[in-house]
FIMAR-771218 format. One record per residue: x negated, y, z of N, C-alpha, C in turn. Coordinates in steps of 0.02 Angstrom, whole numbers, padded with zeros to 5 digits, always signed. Layout:
N
XYZXYZXYZ...
END
This chain:
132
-03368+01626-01561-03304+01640-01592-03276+01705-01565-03249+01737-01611-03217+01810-01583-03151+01827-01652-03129+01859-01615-03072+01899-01649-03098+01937-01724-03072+01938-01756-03069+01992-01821-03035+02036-01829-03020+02092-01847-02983+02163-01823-02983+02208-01896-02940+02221-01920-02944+02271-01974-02910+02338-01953-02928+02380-01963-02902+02465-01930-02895+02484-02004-02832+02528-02000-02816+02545-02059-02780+02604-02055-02812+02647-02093-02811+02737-02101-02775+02764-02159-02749+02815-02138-02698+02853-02199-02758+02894-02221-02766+02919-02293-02839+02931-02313-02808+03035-02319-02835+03041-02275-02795+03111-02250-02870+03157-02237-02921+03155-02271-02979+03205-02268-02990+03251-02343-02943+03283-02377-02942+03348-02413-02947+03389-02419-02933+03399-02321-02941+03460-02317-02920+03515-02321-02836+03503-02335-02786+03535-02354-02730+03486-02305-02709+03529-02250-02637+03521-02210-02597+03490-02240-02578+03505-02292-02511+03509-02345-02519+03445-02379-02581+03435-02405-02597+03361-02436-02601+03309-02382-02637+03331-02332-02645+03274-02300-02574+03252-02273-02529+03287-02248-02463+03270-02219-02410+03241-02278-02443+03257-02334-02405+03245-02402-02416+03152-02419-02501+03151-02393-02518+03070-02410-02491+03022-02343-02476+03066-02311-02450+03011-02233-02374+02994-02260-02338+03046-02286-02267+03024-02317-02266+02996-02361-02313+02995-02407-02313+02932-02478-02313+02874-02432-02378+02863-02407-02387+02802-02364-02354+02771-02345-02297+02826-02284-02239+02797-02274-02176+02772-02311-02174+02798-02368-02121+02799-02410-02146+02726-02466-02208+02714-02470-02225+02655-02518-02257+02600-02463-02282+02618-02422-02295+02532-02368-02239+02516-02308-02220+02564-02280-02160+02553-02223-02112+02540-02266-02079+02580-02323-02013+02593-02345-02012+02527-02381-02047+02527-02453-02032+02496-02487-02099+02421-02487-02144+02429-02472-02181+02362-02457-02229+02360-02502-02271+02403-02542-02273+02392-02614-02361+02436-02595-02390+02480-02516-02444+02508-02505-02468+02565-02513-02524+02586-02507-02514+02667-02513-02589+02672-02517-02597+02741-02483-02690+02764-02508-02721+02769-02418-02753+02716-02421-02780+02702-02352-02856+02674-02359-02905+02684-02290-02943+02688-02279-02960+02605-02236-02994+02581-02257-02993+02506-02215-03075+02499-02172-03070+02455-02109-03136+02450-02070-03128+02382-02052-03194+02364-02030-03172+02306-01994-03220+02282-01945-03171+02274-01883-03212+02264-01811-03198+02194-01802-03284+02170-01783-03296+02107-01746-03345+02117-01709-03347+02085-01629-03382+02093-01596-03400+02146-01550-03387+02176-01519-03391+02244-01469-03346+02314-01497-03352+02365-01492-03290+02421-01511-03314+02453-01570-03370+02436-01601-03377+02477-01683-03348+02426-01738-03325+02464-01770-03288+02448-01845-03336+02472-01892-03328+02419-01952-03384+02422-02001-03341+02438-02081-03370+02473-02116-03328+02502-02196-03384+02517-02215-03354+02553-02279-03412+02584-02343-03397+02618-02376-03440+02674-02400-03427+02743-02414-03465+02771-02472-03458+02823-02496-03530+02849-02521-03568+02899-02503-03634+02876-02534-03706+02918-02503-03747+02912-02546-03772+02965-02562-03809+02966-02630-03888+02927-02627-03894+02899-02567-03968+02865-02537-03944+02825-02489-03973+02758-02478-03952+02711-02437-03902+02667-02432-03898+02627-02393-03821+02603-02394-03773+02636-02378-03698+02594-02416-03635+02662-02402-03622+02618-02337-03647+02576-02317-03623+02526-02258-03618+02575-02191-03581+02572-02162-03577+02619-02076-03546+02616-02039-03544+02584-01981-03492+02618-01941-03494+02665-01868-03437+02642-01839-03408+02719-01801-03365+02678-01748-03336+02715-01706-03311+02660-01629-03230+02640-01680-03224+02583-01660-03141+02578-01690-03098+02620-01663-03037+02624-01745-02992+02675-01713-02998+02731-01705-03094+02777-01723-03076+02837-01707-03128+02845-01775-03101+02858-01847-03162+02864-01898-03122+02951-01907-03182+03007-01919-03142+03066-01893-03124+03108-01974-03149+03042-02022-03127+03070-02065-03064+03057-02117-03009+03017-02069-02951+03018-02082-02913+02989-02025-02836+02975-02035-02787+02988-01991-02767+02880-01976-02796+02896-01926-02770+02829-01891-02705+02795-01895-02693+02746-01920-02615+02704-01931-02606+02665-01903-02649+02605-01912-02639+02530-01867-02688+02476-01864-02699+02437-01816-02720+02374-01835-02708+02301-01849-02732+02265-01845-02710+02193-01866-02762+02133-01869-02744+02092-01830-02794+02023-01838-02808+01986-01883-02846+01982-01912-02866+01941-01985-02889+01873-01953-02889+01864-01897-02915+01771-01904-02971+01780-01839-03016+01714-01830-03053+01718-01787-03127+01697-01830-03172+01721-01820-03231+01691-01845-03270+01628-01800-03311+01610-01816-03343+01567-01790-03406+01578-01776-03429+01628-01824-03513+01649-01840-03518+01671-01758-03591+01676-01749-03612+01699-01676-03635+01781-01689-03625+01817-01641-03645+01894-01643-03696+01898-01698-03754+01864-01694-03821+01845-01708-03807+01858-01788-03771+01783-01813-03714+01774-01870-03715+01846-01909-03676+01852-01865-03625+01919-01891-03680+01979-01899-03715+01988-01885-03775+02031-01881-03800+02054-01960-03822+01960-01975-03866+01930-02033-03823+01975-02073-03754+01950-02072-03722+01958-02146-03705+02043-02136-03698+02075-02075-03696+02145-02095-03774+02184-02150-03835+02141-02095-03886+02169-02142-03889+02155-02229-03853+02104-02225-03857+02081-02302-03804+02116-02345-03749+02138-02312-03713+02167-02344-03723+02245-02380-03781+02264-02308-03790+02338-02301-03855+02338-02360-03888+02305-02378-03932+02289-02428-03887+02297-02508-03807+02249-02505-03771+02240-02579-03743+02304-02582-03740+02369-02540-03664+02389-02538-03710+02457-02534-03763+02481-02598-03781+02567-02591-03730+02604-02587-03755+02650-02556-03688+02698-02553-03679+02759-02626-03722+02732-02661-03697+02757-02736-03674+02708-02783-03662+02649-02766-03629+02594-02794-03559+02600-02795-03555+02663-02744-03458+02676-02718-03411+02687-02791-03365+02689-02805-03313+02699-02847-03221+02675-02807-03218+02716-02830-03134+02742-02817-03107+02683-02822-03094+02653-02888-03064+02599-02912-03090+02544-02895-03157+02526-02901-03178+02469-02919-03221+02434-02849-03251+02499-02819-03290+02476-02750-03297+02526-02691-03243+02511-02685-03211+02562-02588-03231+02516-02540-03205+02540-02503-03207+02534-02433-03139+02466-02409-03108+02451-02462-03072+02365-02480-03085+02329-02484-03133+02354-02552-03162+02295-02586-03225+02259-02534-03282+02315-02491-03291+02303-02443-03272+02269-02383-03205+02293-02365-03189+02240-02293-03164+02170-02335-03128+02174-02389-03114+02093-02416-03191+02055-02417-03243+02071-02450-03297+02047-02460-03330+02027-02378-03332+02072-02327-03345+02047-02280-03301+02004-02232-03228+02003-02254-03166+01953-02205-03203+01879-02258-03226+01894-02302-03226+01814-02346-03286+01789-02313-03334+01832-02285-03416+01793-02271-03394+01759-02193-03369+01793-02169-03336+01780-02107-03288+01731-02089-03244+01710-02153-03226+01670-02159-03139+01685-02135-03146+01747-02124-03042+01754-02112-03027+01780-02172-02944+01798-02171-02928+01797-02222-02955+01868-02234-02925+01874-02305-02944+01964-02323-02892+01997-02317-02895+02042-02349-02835+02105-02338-02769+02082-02330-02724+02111-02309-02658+02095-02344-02647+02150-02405
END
């Protein structure tokens, strides 16, 4: 049994100063202000200090991760406990390989299959809740 952890990023890699500081104030202005969310980057850590998401890559899985808390291609916000699992490291292993098998990284889409739709799909195998 271990903790579940979602890290959650202001999606601030454009590449442009001006935009990126522009999407940290939407953010703020539609998830702090008004409650309603914004354009963010989601991971999710179980089991030792890497956090797991999905991306695209024109070969392989978009599956990857990176130490929590520090993904360098956007701006760090917060985290939050989604529940406790039960699965054993071992567990948790299986279903990353299986995931990293469903989840090519040219399967990615904006709308339909991010890096959300990803951590919901893996909070459900796991058995905590999904996003808020």
């Amino acid at each position: 049994m271990t903790e579940v952890r979602l890290h959650i990023y202001d999606v601030t890699n454009s590449g442009s100063d001006k935009t990126n500081s522009t999407i940290v104030q939407i953010n703020k202005i539609f998830k702090d202000g008004i409650g309603l969310g914004g354009i963010f980057h989601s991971a999710v850590q179980v089991y030792g200090e890497e956090e797991w998401s999905f991306g695209f890559c024109e070969q392989g899985s978009g599956v990857f991760s990176c130490p929590s808390g520090k993904n360098p291609m956007y701006t760090y916000r917060e985290s939050m406990v989604l529940g406790i699992t039960n699965f054993s490291k071992l567990n948790v292993n299986q279903i990353l390989q299986e995931l990293s098998r469903e989840w090519p990284g040219s399967s990615y889409d904006l709308l339909s299959k991010n890096c959300n739709h990803f951590c919901d799909e893996f909070c459900e195998r796991l058995g905590v809740q999904k996003l808020p």
